[in-house]
KOLMITI-822875 format. One record per residue: residue in one letter; x negated, y, z of N, C-alpha, C, O in turn. Coordinates in steps of 0.001 Angstrom, whole numbers, padded with zeros to 6 digits, always signed. Layout:
BEGIN
aXYZXYZXYZXYZ/...
END
This chain:
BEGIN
x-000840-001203+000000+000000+000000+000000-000871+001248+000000-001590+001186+000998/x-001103+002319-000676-001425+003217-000752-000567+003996+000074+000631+003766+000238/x-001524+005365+000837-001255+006061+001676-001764+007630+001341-002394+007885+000314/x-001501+008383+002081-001980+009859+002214-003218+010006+002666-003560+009399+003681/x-004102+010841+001986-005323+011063+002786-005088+011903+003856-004437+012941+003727/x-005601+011511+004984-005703+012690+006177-007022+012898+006766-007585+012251+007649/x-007279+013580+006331-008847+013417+006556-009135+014402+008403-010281+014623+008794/x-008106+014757+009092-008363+015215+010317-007817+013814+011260-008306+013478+012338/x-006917+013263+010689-006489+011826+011624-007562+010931+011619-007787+010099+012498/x-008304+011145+010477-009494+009760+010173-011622+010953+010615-012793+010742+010930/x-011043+011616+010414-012064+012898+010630-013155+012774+009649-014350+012883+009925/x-012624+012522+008393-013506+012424+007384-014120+013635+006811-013229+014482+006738/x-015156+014071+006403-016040+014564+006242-016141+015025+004258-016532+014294+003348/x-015751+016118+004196-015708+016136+002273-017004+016408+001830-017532+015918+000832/x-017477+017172+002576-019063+017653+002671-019875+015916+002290-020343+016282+001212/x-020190+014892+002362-020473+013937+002561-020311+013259+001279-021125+012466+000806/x-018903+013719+000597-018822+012910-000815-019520+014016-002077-019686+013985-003296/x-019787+014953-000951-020515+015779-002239-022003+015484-002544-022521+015721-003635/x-022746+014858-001312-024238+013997-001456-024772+013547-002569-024498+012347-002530/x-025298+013723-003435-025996+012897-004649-024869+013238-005631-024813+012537-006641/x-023989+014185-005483-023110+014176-006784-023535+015664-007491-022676+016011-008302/x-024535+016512-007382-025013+017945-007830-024581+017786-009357-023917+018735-009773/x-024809+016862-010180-024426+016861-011631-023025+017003-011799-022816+017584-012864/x-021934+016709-011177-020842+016626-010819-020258+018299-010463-019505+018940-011196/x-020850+018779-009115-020908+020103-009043-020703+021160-009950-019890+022068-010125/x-022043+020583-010619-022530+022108-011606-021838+022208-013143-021781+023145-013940/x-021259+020607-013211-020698+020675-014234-019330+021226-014378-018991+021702-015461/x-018276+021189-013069-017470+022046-013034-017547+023172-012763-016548+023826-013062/x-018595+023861-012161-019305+025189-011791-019246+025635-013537-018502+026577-013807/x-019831+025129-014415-020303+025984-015352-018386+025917-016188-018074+027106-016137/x-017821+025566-016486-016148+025248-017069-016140+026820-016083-016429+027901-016596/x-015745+026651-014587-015166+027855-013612-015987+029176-014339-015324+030111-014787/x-017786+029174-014436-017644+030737-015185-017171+031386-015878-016705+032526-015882/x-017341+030316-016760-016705+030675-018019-015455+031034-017945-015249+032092-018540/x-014149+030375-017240-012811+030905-017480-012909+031866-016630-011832+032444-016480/x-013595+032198-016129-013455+033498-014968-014433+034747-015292-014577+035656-014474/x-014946+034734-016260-016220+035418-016716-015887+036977-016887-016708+037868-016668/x-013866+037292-017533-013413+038633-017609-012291+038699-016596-011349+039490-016614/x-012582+037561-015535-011016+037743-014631-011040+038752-013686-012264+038881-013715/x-010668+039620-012825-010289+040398-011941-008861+040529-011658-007849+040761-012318/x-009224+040235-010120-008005+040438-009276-007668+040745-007592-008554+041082-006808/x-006616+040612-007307-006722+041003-005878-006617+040190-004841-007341+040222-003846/x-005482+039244-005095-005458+037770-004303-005959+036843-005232-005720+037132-006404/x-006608+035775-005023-007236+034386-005311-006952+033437-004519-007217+033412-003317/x-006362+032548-005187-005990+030909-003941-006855+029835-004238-007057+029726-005448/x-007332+029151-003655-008276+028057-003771-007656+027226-003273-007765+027217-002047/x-006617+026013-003958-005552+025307-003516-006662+023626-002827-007411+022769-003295/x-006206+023932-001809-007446+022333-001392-008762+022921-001802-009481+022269-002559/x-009111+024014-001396-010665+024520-000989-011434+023777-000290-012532+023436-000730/x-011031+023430+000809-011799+022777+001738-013148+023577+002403-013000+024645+002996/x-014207+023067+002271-015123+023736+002785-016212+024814+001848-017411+025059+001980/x-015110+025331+000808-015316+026426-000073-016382+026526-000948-017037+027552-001129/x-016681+024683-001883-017140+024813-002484-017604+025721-003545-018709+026119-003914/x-016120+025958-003992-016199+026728-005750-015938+028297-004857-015618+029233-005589/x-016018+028498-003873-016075+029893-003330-017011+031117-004209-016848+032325-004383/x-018104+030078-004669-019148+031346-005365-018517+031826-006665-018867+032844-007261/x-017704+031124-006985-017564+031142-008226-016112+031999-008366-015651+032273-009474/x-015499+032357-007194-014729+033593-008130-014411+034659-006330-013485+035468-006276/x-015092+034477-005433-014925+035647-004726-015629+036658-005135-014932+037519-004599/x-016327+037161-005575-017271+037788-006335-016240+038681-006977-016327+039901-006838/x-015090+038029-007802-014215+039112-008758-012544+039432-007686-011471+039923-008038/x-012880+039038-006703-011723+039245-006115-011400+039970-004377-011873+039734-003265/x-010500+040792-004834-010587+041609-002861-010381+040651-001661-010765+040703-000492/x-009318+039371-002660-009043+038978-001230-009041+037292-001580-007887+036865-001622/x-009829+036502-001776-010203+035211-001866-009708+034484-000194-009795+034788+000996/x-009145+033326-001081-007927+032993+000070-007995+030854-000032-007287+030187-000786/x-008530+030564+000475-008254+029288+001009-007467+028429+001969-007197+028457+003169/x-007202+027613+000878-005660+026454+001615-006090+025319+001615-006372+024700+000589/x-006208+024851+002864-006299+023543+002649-005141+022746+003663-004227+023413+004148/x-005244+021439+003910-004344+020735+005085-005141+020545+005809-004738+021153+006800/x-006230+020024+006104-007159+019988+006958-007858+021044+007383-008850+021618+006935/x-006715+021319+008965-007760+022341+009525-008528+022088+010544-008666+022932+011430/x-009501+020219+010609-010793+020615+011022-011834+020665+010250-012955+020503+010732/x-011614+020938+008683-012552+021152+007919-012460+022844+007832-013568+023378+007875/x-011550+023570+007740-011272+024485+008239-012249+025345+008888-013046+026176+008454/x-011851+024741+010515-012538+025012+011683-014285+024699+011554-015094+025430+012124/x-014630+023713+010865-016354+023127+010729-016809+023848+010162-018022+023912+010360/x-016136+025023+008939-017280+025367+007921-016884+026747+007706-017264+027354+006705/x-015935+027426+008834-015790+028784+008338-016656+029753+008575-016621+030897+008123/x-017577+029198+009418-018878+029949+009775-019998+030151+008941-020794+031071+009130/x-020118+029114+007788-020729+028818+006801-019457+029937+005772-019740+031091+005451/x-018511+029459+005520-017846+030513+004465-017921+031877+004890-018199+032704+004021/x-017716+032288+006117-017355+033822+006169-018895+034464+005895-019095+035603+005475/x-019872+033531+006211-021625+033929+006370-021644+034578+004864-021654+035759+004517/x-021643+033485+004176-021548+034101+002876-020856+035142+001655-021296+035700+000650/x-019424+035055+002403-018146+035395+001821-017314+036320+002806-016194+035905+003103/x-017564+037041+003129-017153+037350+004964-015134+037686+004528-014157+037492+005251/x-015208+038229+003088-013850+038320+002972-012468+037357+002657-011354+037413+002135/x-013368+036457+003355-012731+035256+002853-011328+035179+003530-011528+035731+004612/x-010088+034821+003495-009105+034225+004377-008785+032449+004573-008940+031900+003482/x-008529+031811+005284-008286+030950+005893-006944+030090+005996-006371+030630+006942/x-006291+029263+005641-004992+028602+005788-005142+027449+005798-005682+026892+004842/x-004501+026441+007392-004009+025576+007108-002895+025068+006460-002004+025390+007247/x-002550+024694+005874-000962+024694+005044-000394+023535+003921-001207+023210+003056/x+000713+023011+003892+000827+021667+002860+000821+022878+001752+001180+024047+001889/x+000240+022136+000506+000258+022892-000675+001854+023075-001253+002216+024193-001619/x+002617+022126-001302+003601+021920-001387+004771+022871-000759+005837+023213-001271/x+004167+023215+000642+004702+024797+001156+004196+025699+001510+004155+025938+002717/x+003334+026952+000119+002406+027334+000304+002910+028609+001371+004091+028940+001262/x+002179+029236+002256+002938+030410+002995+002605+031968+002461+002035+032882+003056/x+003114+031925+001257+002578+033628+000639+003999+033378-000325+004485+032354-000805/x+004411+034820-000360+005512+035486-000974+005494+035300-003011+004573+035056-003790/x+006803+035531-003196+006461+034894-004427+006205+035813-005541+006902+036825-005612/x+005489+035640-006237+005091+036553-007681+003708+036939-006392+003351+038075-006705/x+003160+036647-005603+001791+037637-005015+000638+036905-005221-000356+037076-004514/x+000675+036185-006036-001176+036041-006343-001311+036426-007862-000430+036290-008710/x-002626+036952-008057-003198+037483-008985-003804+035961-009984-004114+035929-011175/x-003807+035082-009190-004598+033648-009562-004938+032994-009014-005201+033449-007901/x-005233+031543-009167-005503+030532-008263-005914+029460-008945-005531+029499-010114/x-006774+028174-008567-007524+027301-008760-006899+026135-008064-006276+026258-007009/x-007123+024751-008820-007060+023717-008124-007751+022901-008751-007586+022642-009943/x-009002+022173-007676-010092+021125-007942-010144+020270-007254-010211+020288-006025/x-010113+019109-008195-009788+017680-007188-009221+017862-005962-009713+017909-004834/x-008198+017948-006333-007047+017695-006013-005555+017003-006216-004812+016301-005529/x-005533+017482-007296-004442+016930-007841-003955+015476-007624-002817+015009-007677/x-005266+014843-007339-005801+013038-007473-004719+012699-006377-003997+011738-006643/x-004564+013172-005514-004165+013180-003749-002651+013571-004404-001956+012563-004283/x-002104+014343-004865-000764+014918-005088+000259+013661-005084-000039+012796-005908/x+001521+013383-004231+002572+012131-004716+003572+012772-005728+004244+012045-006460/x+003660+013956-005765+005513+014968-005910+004634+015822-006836+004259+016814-006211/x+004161+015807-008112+003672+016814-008957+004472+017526-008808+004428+018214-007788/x+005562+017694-009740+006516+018252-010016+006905+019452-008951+006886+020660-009185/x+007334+018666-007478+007396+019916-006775+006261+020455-006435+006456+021399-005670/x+004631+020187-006776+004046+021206-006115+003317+022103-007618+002225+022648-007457/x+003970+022179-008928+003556+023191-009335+005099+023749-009915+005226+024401-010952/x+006391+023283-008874+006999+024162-008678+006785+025187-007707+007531+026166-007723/x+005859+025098-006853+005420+026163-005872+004656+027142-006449+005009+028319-006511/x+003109+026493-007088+002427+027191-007904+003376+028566-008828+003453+029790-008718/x+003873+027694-009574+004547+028569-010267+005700+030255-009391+005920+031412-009749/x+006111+029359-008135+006594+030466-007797+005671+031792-007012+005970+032954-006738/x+004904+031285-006894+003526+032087-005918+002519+033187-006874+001814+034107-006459/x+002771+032656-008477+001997+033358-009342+002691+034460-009984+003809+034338-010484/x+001943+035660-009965+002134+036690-010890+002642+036433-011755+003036+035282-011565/x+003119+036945-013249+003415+037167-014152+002446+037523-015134+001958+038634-015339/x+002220+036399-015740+000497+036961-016518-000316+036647-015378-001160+037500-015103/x-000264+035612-014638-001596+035217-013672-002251+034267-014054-001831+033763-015096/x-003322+033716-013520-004551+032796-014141-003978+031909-012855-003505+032072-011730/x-004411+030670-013958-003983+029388-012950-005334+028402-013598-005626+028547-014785/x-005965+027599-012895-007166+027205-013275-006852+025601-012975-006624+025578-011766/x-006777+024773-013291-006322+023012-013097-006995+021932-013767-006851+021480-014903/x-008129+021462-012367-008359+020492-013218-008060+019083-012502-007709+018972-011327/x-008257+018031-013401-007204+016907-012970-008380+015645-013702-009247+015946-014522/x-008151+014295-013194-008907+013507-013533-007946+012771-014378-006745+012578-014190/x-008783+012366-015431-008172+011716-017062-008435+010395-017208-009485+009778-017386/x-006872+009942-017060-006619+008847-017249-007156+008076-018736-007479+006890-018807/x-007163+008984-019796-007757+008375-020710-009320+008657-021000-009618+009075-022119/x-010049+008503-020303-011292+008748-020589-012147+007445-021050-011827+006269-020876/x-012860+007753-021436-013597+007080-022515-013961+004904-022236-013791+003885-022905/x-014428+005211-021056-014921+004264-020172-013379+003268-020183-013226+002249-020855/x-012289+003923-019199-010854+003578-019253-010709+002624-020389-010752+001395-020444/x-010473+003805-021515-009681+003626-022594-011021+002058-023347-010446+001433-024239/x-011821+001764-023195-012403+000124-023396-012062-000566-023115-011634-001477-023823/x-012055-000504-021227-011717-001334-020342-009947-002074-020638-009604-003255-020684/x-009194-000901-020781-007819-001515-021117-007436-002640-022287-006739-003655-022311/x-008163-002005-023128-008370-002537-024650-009120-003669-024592-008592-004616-025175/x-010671-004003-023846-010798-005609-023675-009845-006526-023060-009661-007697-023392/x-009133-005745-021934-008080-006377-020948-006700-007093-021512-006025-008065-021173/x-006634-005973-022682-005268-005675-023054-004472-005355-021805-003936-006104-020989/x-004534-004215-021873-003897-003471-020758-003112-002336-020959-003143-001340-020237/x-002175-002540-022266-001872-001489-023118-000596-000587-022110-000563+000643-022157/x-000189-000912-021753+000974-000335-020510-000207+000755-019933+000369+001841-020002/x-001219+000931-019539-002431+001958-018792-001834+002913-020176-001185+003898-019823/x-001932+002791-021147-001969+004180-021858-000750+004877-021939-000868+005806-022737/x+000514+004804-021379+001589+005470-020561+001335+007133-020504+000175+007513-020663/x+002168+007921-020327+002109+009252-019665+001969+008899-018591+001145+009672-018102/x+002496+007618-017296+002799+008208-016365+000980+007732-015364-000112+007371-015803/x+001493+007989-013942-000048+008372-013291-000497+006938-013443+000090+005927-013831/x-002017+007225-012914-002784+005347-013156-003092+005669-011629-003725+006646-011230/x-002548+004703-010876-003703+004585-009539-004816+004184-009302-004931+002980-009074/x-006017+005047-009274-007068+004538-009258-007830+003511-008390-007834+003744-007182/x-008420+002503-008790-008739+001326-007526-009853+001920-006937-010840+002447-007451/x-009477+001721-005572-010423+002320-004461-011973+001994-004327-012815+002741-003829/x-012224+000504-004968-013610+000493-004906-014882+000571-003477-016097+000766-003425/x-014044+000361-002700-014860+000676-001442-014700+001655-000832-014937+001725+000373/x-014188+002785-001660-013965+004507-001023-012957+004713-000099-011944+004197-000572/x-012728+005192+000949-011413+005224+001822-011775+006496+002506-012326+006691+003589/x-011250+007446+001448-010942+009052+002019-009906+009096+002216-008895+009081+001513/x-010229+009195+003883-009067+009589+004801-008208+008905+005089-007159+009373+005530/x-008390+007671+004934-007428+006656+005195-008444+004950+005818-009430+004334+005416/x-007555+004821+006844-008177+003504+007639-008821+002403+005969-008428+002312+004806/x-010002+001754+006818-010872+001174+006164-010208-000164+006141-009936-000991+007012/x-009997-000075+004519-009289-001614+003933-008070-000963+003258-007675-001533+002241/x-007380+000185+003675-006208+001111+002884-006751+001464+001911-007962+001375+001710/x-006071+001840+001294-005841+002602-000250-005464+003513-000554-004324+003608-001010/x-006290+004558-000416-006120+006286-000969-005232+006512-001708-005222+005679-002614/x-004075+007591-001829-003357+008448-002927-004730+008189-004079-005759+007939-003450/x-004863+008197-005066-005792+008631-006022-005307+008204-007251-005255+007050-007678/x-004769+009800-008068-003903+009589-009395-004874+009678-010716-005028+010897-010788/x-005492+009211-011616-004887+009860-012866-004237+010186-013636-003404+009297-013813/x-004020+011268-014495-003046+011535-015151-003377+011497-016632-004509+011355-017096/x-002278+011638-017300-002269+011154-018767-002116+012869-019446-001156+013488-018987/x-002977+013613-020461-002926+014632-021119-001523+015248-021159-001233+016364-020729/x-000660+014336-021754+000408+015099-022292+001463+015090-021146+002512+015720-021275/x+001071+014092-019588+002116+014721-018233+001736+015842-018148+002641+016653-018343/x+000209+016519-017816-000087+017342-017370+000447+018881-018090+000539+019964-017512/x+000692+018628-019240+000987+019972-020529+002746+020204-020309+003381+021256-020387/x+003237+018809-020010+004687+019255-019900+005214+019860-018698+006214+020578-018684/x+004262+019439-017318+004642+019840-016480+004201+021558-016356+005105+022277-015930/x+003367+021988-016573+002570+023126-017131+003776+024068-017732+004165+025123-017232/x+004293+023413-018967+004903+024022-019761+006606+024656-018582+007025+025725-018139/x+007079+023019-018560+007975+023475-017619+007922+024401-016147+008755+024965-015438/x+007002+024276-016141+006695+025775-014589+006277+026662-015119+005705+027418-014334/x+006263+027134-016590+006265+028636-017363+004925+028881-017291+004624+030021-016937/x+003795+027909-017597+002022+028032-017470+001609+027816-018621+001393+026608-018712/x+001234+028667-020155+000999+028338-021107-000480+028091-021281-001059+029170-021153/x-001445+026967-021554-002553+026635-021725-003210+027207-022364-003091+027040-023578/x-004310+028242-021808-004989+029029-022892-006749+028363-023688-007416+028499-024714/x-006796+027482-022093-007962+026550-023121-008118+024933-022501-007450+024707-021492/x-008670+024192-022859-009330+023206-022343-010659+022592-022561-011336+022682-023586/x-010919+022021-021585-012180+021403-021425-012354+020285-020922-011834+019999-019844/x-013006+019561-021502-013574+018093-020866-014813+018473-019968-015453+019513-020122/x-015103+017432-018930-016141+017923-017758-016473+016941-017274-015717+016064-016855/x-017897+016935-017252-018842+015481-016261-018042+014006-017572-017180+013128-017545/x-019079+014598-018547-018849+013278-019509-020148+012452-019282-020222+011479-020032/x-021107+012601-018491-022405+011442-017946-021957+011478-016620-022955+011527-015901/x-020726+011477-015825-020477+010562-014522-020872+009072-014806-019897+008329-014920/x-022015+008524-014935-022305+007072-014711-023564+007078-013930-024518+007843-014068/x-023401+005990-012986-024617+005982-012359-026266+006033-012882-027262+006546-012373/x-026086+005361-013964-027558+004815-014463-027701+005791-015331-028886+006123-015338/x-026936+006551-016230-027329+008048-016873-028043+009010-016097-029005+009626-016556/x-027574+009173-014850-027282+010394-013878-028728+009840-013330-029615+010691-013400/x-029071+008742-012870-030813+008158-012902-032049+007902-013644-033216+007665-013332/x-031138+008080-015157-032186+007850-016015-032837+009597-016482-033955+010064-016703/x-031384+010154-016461-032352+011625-017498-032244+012706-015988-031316+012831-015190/x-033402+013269-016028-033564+014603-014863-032618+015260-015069-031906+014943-016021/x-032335+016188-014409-031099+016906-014166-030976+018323-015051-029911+018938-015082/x-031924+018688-015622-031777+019708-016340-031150+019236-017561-030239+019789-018176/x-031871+017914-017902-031385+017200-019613-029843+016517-019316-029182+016034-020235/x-029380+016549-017932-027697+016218-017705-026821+017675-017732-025607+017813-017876/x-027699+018546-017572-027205+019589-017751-026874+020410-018760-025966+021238-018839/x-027989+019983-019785-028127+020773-020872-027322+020174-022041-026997+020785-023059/x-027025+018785-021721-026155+017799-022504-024474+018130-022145-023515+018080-022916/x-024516+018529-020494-022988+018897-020468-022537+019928-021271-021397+019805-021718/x-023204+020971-021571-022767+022008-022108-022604+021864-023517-021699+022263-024251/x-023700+021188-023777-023277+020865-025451-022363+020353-025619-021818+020745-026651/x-021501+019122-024780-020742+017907-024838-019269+019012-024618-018233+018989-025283/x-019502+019612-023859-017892+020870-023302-017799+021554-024498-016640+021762-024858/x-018461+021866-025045-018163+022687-026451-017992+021705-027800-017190+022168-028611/x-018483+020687-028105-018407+020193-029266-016977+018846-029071-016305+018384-029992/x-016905+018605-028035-015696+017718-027344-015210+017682-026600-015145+016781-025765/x-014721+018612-026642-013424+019165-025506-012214+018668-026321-011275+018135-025728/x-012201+018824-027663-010581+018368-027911-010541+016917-027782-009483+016351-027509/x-011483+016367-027938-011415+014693-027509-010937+014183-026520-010976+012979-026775/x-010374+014348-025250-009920+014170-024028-010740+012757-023747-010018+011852-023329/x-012060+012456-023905-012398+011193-023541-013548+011480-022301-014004+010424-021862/x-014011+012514-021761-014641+012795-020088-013440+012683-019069-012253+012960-019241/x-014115+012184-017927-013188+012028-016548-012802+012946-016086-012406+012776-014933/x-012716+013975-016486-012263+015405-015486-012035+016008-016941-012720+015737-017928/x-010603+017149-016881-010325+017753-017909-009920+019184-016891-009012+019143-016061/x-010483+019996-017057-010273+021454-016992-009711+022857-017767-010402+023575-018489/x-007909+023115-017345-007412+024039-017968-007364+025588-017816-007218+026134-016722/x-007478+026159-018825-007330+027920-018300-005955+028212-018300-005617+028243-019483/x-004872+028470-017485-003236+028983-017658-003065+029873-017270-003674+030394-016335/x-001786+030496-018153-001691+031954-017834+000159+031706-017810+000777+031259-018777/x+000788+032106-016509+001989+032365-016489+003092+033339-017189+003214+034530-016901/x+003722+032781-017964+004644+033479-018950+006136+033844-018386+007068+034011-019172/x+006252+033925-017365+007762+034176-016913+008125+035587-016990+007040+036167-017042/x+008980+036386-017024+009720+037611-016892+009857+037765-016034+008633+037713-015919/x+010283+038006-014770+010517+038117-013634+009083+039489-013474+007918+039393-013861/x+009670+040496-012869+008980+041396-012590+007850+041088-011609+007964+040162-010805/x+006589+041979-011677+005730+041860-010343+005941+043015-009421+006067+044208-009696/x+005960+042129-007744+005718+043228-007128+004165+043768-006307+003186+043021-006309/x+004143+044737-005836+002742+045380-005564+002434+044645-003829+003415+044518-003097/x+001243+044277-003393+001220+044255-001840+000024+044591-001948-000704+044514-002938/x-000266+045091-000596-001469+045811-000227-002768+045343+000441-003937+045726+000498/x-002086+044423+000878-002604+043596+002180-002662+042141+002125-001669+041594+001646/x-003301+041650+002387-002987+040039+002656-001907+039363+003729-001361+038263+003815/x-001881+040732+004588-000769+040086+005409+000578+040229+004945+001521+039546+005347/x+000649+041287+003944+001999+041936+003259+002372+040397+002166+003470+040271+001623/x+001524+039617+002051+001528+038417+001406+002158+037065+002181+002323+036047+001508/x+002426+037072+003274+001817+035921+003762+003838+036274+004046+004529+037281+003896/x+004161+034733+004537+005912+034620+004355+005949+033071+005285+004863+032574+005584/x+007076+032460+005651+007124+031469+006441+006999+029997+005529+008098+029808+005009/x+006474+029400+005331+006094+028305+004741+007571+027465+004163+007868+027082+003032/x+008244+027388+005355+009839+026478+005303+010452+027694+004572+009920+028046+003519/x+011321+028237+004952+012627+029240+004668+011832+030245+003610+012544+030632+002683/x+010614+030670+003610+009978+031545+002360+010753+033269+003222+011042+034288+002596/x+010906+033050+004798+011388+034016+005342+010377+035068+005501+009214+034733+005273/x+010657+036530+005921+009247+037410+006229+009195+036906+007503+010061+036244+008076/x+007625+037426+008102+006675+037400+009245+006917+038354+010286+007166+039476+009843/x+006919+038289+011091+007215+039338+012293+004898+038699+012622+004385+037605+012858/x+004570+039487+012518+003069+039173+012837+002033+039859+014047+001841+041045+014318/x+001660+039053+014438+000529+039927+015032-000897+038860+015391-001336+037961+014674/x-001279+039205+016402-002921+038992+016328-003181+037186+016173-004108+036662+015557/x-002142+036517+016879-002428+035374+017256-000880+034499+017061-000794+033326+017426/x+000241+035208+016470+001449+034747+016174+001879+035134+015204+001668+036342+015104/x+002638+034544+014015+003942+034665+013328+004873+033996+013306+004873+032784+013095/x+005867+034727+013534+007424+034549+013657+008146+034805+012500+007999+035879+011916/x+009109+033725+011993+009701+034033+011174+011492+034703+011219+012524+034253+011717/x+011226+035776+010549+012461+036611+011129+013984+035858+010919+015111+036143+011324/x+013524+034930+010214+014809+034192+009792+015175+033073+010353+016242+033076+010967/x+014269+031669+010268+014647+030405+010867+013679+030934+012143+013732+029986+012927/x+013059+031684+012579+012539+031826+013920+011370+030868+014456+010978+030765+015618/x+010810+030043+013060+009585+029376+013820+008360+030233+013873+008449+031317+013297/x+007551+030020+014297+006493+030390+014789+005294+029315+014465+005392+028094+014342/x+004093+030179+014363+002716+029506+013532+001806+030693+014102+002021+031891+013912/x+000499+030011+015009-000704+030349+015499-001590+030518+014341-001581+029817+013329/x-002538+031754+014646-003497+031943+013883-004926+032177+015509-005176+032982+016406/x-005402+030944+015002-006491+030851+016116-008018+030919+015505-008300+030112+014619/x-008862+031718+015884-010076+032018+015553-010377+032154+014213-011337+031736+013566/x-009029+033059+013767-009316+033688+012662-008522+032495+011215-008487+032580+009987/x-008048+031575+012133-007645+030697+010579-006468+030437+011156-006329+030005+012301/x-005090+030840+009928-003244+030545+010243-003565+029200+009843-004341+028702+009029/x-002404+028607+010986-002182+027141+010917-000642+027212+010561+000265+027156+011392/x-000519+027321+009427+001153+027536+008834+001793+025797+007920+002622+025704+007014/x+000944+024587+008677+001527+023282+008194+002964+022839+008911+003463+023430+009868/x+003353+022027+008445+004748+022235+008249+004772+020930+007309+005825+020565+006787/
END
């Protein structure tokens, strides 16, 4: 039976799966400049940030760079490390699914590995969608079910049902993020053309794509130094990107809805009750929601608005 990752019930460590994976890193690092290279804005969401990897890569163009994750003792471990660097950073514990910011108020937002973990697509880039500007940047990348390696494996198997739209659960392999040892992680791929309809239907028109980390294999990633994995990704992102055959596919979206934008000033003028989408009655160490009346601590600087 596959389960939810919880990585504060199991106290797993994300920092840890990033060890020996730098080719991995930099290869989505270099996709993120690039779509962000003319972006400017005022809010930025980093949906499942965690311990603010891709932080370098777009607080730099933004006033108010804003991280969500569910785990807030990853949270709590590394905000000392994020604010060091990033001091304008903000902080949220929160299900993505009920993000706690008002709707039409982000300028843009990101989601990286993540998606893998998602059960309810559908409703959570019905959230996305309601949280984004009008004309906002939405950045998504998602692991591809048809990638190259896959798409053999099925075909010696005959395993023709795998080439489906719908998700592939990936076999765990030994890995158990966030979940008791011998369980089986959430871990989706998805098929190109789920990802475009769901996109389409939450009003996110695709302005580019990219394939990413097409030498994820062990014995590549050992055989050539890291500059010649590097210098090969970039060639490989530009000359085959329309191929959808790398494990990670990375989109640029830009929200097309009508619905007017409104102006906020503040990050707190942003922030709304997670459940009811009610306003905040706020102050240093509480919000109250003026409507269903719950209440959510903000302790040492990071809102715990899960739910």
């Amino acid at each position: 039976m596959t389960k939810i990752s919880n990585y504060d019930e199991f106290n797993y460590d994300y920092r840890k799966y990033w060890e020996g994976r730098d080719y991995e890193d930099k290869a989505e690092k270099i996709v993120l400049k690039r779509y962000l290279s003319n972006y400017k804005g005022k809010f930025f969401l980093d949906i499942g940030g965690s311990f603010g990897r891709n932080l370098p890569a777009y607080s730099f163009i933004n006033e108010t760079p804003i991280i969500l994750d569910y785990s807030l003792e990853t949270l709590r471990k590394n905000k000392e490390s994020i604010l060091a660097k990033h001091p304008g950073t903000r902080l949220i514990a929160a299900n993505a699914y009920h993000i706690p910011l008002k709707g039409n108020s982000l300028d843009g937002s990101l989601m990286v590995r993540t998606l893998h973990h998602i059960e309810e697509q559908e409703r959570l880039f019905e959230e996305i969608r309601r949280v984004t500007k009008n004309k906002g940047l939405f950045i998504l990348e998602y692991a591809n079910k048809l990638h190259l390696k896959a798409r053999i494996k099925w075909l010696l198997k005959l395993e023709f049902e795998n080439f489906s739209t719908r998700p592939y659960q990936q076999p765990t392999k030994g890995h158990f993020e966030g979940v008791k040892d011998g369980e089986q992680a959430i871990f989706l791929n998805y098929h190109p053309r789920n990802i475009t309809k769901l996109l389409q239907k939450n009003e996110f028109k695709i302005l580019k794509s990219t394939n990413c980390s097409f030498f994820r294999i062990n014995f590549l990633k050992k055989a050539l130094p890291f500059p010649v994995l590097i210098a090969l990704e970039k060639i490989f992102q530009k000359l085959l990107s329309w191929t959808n055959i790398a494990p990670s596919i990375v989109l640029k979206c830009e929200k097309i809805g009508e619905k007017k934008n409104e102006t906020f000033e503040s990050f707190e003028d942003i922030l709304c009750c997670p459940g009811c989408k009610g306003n905040l009655e706020l102050s240093k160490a509480y919000a109250k929601c003026k409507n269903c009346e719950k209440i959510f601590k903000q302790e040492d600087g990071i809102w715990d608005f899960r739910i």
